[in-house]
N, C-alpha and C positions, 0 to 999 in steps of 0.2 A: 230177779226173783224167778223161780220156777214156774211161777201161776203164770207170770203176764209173759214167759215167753211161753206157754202151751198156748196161752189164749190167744196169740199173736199168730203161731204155728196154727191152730187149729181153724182159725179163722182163716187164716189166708190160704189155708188148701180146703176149705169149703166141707171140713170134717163135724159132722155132729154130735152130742152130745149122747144121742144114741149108739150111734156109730163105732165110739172108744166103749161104752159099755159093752158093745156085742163082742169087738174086738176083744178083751183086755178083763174084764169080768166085772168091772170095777162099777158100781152102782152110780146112776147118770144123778143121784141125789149128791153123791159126793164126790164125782166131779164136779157137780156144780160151786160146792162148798169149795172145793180144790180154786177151782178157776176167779172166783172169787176172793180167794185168802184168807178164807176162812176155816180150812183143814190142810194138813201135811200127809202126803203120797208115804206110802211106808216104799223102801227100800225097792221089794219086791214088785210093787205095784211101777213104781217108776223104772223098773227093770222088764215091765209089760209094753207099760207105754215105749217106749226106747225100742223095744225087738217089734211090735207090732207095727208103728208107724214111721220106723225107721229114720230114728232121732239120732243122731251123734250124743251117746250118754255124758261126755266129758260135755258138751254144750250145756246140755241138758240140767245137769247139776248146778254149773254156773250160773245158769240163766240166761245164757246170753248167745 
């Protein structure tokens, strides 16, 4: 799933919550929700995340 590999990625480069907000635009209320699995990333947003913290997109979408 996309949540537990950001959360996994995000954790292990010591990135916070803050941090993808300032980056990326994306309110640290719904990353939370994200990171949890409780919301879905629109397209675009997962297209921030990806160019911002330099995620391989094709991983990315997989999960894995």
């Amino acid at each position: 799933m996309i949540s537990n590999y950001l959360n996994e990625y995000f954790k292990s480069h010591n990135i916070s919550q803050q941090e993808i907000e300032k980056k990326t635009g994306i309110s640290q209320c719904k990353i939370s929700l994200v990171l949890n699995n409780k919301r879905k990333l629109s397209a675009e947003e997962l297209l921030k995340i990806a160019i911002e913290f330099d995620i391989n997109l094709e991983k990315l979408k997989k999960g894995s």
